[in-house]
CHARMM internal coordinates of N, CA and C (Angstrom, degrees):
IC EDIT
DIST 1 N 1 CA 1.4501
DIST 1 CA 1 C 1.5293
ANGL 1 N 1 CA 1 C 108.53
DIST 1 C 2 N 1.2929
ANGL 1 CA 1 C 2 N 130.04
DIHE 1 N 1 CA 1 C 2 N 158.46
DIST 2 N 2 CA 1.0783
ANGL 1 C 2 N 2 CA 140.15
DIHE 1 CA 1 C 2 N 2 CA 170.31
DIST 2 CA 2 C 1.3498
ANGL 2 N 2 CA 2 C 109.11
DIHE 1 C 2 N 2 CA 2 C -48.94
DIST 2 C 3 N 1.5880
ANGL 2 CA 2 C 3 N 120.48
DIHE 2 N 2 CA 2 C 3 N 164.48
DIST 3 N 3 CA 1.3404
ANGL 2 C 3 N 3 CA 126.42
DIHE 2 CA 2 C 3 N 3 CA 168.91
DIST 3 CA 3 C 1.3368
ANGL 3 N 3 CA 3 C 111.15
DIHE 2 C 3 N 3 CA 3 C -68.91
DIST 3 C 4 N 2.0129
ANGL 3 CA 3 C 4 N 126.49
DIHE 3 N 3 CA 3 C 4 N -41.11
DIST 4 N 4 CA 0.8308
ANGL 3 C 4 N 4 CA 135.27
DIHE 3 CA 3 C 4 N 4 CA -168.00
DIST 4 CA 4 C 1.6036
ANGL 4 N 4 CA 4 C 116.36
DIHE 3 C 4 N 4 CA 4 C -45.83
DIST 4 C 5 N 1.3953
ANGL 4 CA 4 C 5 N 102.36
DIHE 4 N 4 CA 4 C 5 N -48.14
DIST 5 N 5 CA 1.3326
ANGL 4 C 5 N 5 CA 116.47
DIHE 4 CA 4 C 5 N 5 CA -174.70
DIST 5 CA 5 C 1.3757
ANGL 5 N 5 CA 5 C 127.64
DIHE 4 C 5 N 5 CA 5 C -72.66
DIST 5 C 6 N 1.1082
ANGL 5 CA 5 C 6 N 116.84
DIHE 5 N 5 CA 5 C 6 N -15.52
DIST 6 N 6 CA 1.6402
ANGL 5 C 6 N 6 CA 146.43
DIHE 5 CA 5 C 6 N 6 CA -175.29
DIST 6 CA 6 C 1.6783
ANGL 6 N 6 CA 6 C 97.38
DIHE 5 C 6 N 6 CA 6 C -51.25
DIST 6 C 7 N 1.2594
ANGL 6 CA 6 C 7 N 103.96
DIHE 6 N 6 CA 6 C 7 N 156.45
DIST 7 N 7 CA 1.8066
ANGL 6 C 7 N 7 CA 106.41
DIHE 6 CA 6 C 7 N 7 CA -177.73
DIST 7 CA 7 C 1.7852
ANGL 7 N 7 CA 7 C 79.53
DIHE 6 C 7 N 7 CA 7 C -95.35
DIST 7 C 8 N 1.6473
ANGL 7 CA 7 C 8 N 82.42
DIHE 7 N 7 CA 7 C 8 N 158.04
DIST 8 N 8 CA 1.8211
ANGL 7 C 8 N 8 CA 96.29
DIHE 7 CA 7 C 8 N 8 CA 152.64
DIST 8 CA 8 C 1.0000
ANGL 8 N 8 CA 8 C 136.31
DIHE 7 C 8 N 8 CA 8 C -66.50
DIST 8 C 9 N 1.3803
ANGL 8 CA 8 C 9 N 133.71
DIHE 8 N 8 CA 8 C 9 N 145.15
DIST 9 N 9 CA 1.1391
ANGL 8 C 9 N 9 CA 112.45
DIHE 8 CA 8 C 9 N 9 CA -179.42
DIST 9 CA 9 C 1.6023
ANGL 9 N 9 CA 9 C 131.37
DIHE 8 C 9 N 9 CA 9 C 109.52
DIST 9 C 10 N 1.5789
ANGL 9 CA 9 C 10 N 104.46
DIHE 9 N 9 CA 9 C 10 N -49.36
DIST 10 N 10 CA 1.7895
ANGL 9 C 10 N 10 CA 140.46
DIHE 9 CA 9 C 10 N 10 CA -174.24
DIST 10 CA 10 C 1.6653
ANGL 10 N 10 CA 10 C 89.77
DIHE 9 C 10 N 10 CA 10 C -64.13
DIST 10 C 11 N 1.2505
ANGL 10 CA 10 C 11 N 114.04
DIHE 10 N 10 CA 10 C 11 N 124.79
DIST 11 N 11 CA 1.3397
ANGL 10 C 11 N 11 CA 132.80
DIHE 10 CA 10 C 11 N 11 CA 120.17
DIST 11 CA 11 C 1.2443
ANGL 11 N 11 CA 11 C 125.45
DIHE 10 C 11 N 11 CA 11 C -4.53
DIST 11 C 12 N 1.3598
ANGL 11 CA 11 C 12 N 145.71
DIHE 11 N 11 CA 11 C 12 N 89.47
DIST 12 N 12 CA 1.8687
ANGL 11 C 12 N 12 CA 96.73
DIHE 11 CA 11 C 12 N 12 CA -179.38
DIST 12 CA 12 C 2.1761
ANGL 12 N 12 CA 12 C 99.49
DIHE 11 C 12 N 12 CA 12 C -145.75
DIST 12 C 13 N 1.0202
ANGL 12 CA 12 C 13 N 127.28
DIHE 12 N 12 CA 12 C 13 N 148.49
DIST 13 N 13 CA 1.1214
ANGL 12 C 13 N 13 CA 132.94
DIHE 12 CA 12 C 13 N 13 CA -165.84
DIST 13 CA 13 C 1.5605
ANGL 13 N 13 CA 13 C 99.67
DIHE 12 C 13 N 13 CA 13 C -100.39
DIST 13 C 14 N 1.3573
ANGL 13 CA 13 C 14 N 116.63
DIHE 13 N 13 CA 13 C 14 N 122.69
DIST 14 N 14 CA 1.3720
ANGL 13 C 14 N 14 CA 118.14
DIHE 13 CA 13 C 14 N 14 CA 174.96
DIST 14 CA 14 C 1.6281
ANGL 14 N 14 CA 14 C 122.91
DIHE 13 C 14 N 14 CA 14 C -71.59
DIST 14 C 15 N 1.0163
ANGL 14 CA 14 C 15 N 123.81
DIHE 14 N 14 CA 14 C 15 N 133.04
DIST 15 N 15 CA 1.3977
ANGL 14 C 15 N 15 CA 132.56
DIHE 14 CA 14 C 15 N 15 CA -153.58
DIST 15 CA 15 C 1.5944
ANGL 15 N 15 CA 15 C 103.95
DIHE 14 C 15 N 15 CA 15 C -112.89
DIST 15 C 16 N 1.3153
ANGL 15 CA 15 C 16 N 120.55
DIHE 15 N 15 CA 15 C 16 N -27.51
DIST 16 N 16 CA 1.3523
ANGL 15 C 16 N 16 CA 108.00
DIHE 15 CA 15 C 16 N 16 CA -161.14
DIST 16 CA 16 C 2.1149
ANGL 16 N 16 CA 16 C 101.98
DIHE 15 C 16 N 16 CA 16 C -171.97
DIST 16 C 17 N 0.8127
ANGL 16 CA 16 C 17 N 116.85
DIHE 16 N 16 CA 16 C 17 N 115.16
DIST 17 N 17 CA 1.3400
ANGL 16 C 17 N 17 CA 118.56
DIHE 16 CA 16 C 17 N 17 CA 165.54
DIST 17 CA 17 C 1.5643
ANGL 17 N 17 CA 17 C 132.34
DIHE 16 C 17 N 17 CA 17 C -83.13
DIST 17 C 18 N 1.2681
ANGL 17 CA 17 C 18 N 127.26
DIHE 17 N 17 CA 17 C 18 N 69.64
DIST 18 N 18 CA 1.4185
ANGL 17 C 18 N 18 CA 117.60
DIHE 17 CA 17 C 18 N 18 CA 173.95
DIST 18 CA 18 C 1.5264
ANGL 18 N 18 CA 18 C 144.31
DIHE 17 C 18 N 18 CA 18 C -57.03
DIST 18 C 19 N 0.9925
ANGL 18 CA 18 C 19 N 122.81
DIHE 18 N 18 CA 18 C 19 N -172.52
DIST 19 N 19 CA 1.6986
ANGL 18 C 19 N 19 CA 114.76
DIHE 18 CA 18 C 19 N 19 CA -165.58
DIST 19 CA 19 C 1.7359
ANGL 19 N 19 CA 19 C 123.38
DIHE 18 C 19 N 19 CA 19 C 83.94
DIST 19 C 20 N 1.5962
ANGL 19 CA 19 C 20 N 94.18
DIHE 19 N 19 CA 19 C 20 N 157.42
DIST 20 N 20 CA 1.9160
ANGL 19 C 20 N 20 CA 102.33
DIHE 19 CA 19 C 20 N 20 CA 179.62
DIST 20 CA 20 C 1.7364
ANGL 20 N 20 CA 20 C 94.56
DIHE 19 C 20 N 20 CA 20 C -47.11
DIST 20 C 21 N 1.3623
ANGL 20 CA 20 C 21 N 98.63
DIHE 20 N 20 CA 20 C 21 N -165.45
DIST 21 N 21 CA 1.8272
ANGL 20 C 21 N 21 CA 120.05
DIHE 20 CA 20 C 21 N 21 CA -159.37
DIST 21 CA 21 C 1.0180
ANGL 21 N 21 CA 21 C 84.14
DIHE 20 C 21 N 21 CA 21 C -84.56
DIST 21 C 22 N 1.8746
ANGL 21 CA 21 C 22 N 146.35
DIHE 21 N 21 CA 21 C 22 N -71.37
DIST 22 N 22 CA 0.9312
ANGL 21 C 22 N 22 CA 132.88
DIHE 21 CA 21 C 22 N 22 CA 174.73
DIST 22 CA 22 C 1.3423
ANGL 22 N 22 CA 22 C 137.82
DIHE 21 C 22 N 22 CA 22 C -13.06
DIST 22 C 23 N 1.3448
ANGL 22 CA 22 C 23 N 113.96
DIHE 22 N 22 CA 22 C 23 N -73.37
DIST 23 N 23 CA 0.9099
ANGL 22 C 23 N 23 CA 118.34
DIHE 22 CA 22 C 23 N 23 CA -161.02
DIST 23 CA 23 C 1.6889
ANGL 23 N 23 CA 23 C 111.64
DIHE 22 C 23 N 23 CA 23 C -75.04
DIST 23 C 24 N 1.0848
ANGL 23 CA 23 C 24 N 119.75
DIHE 23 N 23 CA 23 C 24 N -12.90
DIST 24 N 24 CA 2.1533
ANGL 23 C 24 N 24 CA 141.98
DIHE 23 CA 23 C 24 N 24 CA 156.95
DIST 24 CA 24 C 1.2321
ANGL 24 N 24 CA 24 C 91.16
DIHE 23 C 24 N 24 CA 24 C -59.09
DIST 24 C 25 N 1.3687
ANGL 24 CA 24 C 25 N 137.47
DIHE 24 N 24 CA 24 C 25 N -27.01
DIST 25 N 25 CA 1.0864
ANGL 24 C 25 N 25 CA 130.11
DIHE 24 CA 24 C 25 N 25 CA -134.31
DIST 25 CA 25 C 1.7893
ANGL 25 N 25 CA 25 C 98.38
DIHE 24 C 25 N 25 CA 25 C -98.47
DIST 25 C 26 N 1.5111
ANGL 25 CA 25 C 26 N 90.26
DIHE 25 N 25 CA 25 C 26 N -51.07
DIST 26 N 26 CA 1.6935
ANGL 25 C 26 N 26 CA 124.35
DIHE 25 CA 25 C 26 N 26 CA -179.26
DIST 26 CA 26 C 1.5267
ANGL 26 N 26 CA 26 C 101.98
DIHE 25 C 26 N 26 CA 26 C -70.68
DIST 26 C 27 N 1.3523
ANGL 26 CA 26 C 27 N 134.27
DIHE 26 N 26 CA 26 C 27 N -32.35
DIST 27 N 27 CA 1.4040
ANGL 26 C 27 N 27 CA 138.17
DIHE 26 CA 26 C 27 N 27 CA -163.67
DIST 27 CA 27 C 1.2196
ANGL 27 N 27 CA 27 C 89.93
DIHE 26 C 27 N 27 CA 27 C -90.66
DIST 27 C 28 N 1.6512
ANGL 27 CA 27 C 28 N 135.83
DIHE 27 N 27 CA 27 C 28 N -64.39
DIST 28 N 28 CA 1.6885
ANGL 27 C 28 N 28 CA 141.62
DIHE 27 CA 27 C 28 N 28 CA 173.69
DIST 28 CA 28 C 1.3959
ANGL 28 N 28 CA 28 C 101.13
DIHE 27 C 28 N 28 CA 28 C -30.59
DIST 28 C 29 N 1.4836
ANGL 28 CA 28 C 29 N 118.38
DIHE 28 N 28 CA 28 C 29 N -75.99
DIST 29 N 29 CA 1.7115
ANGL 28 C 29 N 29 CA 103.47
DIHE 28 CA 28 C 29 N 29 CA -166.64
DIST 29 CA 29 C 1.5634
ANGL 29 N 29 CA 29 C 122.40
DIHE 28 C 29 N 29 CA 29 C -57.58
DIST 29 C 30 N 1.8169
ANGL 29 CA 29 C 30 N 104.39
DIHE 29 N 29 CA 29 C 30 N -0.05
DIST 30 N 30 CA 1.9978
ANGL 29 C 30 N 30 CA 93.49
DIHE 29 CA 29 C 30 N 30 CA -169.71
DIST 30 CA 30 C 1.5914
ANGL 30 N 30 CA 30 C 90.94
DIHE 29 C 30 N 30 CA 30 C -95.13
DIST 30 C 31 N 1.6202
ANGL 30 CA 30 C 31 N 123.18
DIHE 30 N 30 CA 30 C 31 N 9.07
DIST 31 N 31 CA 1.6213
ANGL 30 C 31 N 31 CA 111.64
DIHE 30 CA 30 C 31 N 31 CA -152.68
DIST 31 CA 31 C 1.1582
ANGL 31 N 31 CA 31 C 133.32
DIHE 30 C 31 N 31 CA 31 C 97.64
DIST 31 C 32 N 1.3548
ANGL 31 CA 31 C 32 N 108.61
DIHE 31 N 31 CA 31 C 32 N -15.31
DIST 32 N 32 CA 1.5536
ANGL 31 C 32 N 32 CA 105.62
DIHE 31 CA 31 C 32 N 32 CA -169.69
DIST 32 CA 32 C 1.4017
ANGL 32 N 32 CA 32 C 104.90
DIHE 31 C 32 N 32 CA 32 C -105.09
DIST 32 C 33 N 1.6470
ANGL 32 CA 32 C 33 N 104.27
DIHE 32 N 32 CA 32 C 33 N 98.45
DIST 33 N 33 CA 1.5225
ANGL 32 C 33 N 33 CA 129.00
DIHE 32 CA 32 C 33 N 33 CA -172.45
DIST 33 CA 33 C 1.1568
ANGL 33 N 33 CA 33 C 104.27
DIHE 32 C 33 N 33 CA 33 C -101.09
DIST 33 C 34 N 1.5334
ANGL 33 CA 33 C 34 N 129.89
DIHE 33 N 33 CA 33 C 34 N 177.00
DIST 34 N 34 CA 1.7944
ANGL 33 C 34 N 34 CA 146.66
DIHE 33 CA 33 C 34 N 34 CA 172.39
DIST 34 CA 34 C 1.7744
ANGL 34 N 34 CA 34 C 95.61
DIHE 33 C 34 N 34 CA 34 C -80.45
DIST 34 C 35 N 1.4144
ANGL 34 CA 34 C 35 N 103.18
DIHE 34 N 34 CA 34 C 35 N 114.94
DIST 35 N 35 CA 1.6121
ANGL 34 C 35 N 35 CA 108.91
DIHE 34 CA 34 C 35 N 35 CA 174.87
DIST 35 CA 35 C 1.4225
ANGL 35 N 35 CA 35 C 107.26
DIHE 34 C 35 N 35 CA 35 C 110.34
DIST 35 C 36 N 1.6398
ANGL 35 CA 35 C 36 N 135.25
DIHE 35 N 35 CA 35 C 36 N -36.42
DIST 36 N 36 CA 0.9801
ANGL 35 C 36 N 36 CA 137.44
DIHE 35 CA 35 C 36 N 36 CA -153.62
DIST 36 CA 36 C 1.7609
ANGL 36 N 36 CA 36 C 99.53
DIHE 35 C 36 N 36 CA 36 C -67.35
DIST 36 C 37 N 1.2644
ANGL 36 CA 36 C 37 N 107.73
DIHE 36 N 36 CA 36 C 37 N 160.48
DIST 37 N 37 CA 1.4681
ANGL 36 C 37 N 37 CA 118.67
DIHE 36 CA 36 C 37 N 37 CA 167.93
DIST 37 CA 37 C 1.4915
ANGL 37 N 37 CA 37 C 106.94
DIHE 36 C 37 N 37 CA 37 C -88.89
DIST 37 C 38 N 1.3129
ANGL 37 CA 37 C 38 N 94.06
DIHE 37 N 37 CA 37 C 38 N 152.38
DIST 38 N 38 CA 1.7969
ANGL 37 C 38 N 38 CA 104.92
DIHE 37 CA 37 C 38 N 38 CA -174.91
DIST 38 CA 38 C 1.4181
ANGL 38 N 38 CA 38 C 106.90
DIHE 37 C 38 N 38 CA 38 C -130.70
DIST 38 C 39 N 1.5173
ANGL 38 CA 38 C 39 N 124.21
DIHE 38 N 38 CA 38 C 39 N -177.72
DIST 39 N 39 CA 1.2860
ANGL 38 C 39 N 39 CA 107.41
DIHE 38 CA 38 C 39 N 39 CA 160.88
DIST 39 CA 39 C 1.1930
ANGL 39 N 39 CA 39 C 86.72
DIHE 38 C 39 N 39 CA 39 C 170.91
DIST 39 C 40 N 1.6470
ANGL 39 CA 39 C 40 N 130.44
DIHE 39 N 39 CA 39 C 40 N 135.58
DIST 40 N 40 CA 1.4981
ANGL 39 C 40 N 40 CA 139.61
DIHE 39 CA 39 C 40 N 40 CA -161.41
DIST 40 CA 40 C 1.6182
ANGL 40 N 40 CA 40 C 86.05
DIHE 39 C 40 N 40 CA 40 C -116.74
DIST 40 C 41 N 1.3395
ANGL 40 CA 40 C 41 N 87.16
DIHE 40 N 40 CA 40 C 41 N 117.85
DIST 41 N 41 CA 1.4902
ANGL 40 C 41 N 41 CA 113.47
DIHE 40 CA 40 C 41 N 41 CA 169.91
DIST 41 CA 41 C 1.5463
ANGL 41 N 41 CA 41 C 99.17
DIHE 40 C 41 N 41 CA 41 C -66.11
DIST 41 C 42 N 1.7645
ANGL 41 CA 41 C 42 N 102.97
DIHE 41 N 41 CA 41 C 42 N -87.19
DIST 42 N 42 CA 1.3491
ANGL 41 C 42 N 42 CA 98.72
DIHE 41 CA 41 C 42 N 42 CA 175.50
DIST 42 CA 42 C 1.5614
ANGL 42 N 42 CA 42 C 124.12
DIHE 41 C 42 N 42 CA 42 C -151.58
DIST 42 C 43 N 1.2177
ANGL 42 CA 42 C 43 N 125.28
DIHE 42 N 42 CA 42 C 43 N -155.29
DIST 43 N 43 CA 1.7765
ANGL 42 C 43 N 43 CA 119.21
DIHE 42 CA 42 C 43 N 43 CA -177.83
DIST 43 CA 43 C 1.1713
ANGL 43 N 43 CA 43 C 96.65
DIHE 42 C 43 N 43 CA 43 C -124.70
DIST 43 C 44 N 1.2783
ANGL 43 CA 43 C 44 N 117.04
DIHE 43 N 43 CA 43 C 44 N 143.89
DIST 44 N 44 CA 1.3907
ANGL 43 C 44 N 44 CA 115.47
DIHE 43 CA 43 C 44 N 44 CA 169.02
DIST 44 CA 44 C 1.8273
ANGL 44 N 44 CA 44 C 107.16
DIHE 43 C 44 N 44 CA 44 C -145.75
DIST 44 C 45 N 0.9958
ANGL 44 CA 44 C 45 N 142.30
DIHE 44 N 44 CA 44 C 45 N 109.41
DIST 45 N 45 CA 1.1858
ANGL 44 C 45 N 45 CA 131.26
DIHE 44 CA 44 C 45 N 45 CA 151.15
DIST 45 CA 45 C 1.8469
ANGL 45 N 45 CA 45 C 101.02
DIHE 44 C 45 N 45 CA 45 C 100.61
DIST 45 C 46 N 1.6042
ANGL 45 CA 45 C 46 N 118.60
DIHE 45 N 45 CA 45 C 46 N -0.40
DIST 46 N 46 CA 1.4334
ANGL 45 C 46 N 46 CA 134.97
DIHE 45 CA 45 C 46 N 46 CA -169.95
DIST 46 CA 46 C 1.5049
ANGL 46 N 46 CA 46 C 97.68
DIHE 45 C 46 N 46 CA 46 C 85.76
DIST 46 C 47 N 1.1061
ANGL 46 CA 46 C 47 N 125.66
DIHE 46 N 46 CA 46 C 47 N 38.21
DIST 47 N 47 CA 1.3643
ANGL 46 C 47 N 47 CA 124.76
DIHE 46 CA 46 C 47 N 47 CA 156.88
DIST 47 CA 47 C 1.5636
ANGL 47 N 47 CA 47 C 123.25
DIHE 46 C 47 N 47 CA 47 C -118.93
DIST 47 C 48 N 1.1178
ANGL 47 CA 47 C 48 N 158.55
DIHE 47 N 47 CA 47 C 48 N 148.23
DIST 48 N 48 CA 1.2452
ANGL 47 C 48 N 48 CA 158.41
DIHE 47 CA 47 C 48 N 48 CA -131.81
DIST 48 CA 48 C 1.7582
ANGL 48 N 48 CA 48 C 110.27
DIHE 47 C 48 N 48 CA 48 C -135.99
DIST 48 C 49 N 0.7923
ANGL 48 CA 48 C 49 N 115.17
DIHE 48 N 48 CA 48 C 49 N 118.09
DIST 49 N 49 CA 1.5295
ANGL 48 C 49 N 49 CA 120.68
DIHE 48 CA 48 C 49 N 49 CA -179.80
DIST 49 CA 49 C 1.4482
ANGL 49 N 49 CA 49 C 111.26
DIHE 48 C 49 N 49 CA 49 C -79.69
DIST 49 C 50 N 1.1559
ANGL 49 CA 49 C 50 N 156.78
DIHE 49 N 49 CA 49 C 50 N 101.83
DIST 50 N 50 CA 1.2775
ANGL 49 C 50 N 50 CA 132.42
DIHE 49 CA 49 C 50 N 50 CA -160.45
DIST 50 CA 50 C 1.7058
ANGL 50 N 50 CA 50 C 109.13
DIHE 49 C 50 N 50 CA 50 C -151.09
DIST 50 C 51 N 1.7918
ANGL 50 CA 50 C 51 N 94.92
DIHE 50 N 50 CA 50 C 51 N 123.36
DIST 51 N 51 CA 1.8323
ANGL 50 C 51 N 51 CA 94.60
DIHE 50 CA 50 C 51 N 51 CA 178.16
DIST 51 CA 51 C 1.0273
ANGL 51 N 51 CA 51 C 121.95
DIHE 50 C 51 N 51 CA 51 C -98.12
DIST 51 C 52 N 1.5138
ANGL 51 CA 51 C 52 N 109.87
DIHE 51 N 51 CA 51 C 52 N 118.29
DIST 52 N 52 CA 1.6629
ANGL 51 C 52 N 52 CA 118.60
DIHE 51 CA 51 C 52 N 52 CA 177.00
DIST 52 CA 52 C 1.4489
ANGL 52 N 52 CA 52 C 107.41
DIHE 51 C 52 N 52 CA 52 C -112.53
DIST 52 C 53 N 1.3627
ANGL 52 CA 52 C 53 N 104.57
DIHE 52 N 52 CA 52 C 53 N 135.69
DIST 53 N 53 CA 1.4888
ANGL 52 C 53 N 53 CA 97.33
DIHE 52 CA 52 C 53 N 53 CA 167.61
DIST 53 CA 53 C 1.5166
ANGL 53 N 53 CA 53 C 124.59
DIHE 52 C 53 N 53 CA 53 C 53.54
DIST 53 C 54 N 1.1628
ANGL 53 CA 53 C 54 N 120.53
DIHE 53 N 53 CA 53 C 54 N 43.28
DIST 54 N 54 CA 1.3057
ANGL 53 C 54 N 54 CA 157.80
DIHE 53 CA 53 C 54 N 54 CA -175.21
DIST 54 CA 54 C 1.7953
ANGL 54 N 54 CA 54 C 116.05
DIHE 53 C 54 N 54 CA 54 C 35.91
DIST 54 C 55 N 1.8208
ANGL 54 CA 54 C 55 N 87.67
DIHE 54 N 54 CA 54 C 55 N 42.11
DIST 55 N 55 CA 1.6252
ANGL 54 C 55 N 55 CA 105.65
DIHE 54 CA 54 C 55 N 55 CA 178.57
DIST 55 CA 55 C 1.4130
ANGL 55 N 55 CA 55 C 97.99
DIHE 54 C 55 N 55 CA 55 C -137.51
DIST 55 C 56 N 2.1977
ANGL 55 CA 55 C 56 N 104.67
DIHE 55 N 55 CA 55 C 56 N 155.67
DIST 56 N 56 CA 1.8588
ANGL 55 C 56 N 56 CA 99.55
DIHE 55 CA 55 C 56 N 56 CA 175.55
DIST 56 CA 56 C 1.4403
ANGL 56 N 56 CA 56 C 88.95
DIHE 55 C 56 N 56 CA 56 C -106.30
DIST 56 C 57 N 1.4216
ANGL 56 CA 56 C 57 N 85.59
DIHE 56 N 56 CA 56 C 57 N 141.44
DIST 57 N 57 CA 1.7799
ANGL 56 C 57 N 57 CA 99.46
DIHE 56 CA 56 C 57 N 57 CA 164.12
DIST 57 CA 57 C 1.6559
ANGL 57 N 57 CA 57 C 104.05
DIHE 56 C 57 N 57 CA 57 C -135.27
DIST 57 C 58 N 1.5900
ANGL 57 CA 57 C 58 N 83.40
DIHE 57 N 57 CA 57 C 58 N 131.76
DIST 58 N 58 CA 1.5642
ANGL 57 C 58 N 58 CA 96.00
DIHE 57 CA 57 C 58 N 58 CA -175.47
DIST 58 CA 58 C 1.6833
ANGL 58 N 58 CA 58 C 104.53
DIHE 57 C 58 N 58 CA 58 C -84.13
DIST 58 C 59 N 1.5256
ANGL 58 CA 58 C 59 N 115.78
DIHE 58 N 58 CA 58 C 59 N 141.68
DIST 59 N 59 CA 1.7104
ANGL 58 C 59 N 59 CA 101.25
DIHE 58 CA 58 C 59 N 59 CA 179.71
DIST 59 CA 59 C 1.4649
ANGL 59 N 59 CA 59 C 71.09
DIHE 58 C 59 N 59 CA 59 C -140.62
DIST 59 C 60 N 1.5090
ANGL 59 CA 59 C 60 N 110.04
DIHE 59 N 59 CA 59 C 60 N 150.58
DIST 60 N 60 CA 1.2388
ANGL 59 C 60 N 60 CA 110.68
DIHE 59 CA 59 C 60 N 60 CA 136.15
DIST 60 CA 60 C 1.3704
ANGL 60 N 60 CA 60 C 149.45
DIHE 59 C 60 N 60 CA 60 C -75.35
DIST 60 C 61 N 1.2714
ANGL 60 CA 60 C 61 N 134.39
DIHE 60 N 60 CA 60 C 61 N -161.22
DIST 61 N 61 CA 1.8012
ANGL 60 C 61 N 61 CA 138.31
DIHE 60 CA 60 C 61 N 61 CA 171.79
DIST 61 CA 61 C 0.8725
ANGL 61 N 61 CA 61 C 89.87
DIHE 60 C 61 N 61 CA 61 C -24.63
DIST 61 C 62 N 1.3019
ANGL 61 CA 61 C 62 N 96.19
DIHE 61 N 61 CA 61 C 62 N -96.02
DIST 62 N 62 CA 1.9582
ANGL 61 C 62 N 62 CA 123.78
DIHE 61 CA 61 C 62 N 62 CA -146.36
DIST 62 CA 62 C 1.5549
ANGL 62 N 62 CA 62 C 92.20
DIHE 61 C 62 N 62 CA 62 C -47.83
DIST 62 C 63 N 1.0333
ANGL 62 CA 62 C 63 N 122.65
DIHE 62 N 62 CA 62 C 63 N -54.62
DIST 63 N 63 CA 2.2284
ANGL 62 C 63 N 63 CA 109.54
DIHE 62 CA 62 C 63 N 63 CA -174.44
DIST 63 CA 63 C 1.4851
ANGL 63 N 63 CA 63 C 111.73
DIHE 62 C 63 N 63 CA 63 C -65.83
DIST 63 C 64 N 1.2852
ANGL 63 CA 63 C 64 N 124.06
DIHE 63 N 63 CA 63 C 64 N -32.27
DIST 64 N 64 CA 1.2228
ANGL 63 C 64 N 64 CA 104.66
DIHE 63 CA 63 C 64 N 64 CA -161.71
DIST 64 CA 64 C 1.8402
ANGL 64 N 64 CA 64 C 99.84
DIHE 63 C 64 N 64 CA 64 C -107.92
DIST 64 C 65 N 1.1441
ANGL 64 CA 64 C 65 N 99.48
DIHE 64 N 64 CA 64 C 65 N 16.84
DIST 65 N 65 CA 1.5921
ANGL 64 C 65 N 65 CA 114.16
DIHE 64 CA 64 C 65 N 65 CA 162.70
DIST 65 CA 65 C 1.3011
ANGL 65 N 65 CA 65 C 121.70
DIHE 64 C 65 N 65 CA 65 C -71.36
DIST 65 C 66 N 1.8842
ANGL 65 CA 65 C 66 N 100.44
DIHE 65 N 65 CA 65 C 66 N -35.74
DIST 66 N 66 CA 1.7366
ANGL 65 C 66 N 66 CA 106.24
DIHE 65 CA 65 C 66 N 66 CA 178.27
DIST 66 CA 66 C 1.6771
ANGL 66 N 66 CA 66 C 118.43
DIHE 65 C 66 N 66 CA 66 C -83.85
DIST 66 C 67 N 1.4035
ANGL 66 CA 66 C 67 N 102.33
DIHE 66 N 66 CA 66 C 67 N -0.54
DIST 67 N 67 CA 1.5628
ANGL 66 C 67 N 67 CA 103.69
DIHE 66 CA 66 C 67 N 67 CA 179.04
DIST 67 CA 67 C 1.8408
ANGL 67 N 67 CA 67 C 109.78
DIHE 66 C 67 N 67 CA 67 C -87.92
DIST 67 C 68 N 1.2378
ANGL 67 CA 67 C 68 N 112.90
DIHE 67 N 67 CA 67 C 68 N 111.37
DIST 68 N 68 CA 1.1702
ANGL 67 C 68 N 68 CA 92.73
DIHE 67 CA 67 C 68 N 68 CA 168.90
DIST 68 CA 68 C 1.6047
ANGL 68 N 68 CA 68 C 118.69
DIHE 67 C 68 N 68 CA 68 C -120.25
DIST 68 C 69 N 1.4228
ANGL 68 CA 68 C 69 N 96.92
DIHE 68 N 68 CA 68 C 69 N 149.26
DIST 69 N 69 CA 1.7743
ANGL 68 C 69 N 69 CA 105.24
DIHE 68 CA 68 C 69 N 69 CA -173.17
DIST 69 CA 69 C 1.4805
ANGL 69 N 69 CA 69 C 125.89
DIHE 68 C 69 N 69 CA 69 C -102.91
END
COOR INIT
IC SEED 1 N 1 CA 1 C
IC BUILD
Protein backbone atom coordinates (compact mmCIF):
# COMPACT_ATOMS: atom_id res chain seq x y z
CA UNK A 1 0.00 0.00 0.00
CA UNK A 2 1.06 3.44 -0.33
CA UNK A 3 2.79 5.39 2.43
CA UNK A 4 -0.14 7.76 2.30
CA UNK A 5 -2.43 5.33 3.67
CA UNK A 6 -0.30 3.90 6.42
CA UNK A 7 -1.62 4.51 10.15
CA UNK A 8 0.54 6.79 12.34
CA UNK A 9 2.70 5.73 14.26
CA UNK A 10 3.26 1.91 12.36
CA UNK A 11 6.59 0.69 11.85
CA UNK A 12 6.62 -0.16 8.30
CA UNK A 13 9.46 -1.56 5.84
CA UNK A 14 9.51 -0.10 2.38
CA UNK A 15 8.82 -2.57 -0.27
CA UNK A 16 8.98 -0.81 -3.47
CA UNK A 17 9.69 2.77 -4.76
CA UNK A 18 7.59 4.12 -7.64
CA UNK A 19 7.92 6.92 -10.15
CA UNK A 20 10.31 8.20 -13.35
CA UNK A 21 14.32 7.88 -12.48
CA UNK A 22 14.19 11.15 -11.03
CA UNK A 23 12.08 11.17 -8.81
CA UNK A 24 13.92 7.36 -7.16
CA UNK A 25 16.43 9.54 -7.56
CA UNK A 26 15.11 12.42 -5.06
CA UNK A 27 13.46 9.65 -2.69
CA UNK A 28 17.22 7.59 -2.66
CA UNK A 29 19.17 10.67 -1.45
CA UNK A 30 16.39 11.49 1.59
CA UNK A 31 16.88 7.52 2.67
CA UNK A 32 14.03 6.18 1.51
CA UNK A 33 15.52 2.89 0.07
CA UNK A 34 13.81 -0.88 -0.72
CA UNK A 35 13.84 -2.54 2.92
CA UNK A 36 14.34 0.60 4.89
CA UNK A 37 12.11 1.21 7.99
CA UNK A 38 9.70 4.06 7.93
CA UNK A 39 7.41 5.42 10.34
CA UNK A 40 4.98 8.60 9.99
CA UNK A 41 5.52 10.73 12.72
CA UNK A 42 2.79 12.91 11.65
CA UNK A 43 0.36 15.01 9.07
CA UNK A 44 0.22 18.32 9.10
CA UNK A 45 -1.31 20.62 6.53
CA UNK A 46 -1.35 17.22 3.77
CA UNK A 47 2.18 16.88 4.34
CA UNK A 48 3.72 13.82 6.09
CA UNK A 49 6.26 13.89 8.81
CA UNK A 50 8.23 10.84 8.33
CA UNK A 51 11.40 9.04 10.19
CA UNK A 52 13.80 7.36 8.10
CA UNK A 53 16.99 6.46 9.07
CA UNK A 54 17.00 8.20 12.24
CA UNK A 55 16.01 11.64 10.45
CA UNK A 56 12.21 13.52 9.78
CA UNK A 57 11.62 14.32 6.38
CA UNK A 58 8.64 16.07 5.54
CA UNK A 59 7.31 14.94 1.82
CA UNK A 60 4.18 15.68 0.73
CA UNK A 61 1.04 13.63 -1.12
CA UNK A 62 2.13 13.34 -4.39
CA UNK A 63 5.98 12.03 -3.01
CA UNK A 64 5.14 9.99 -0.42
CA UNK A 65 2.44 8.36 -2.62
CA UNK A 66 5.39 6.71 -4.63
CA UNK A 67 6.77 4.96 -1.54
CA UNK A 68 5.18 1.90 -1.05
CA UNK A 69 5.31 -0.32 2.16
Amino acid sequence: MPLILANKGNEMNIKKITGNDETKRFLNSLGFVTGETVKIISELGGNLIINVKDSRVALDKRMASRIIV
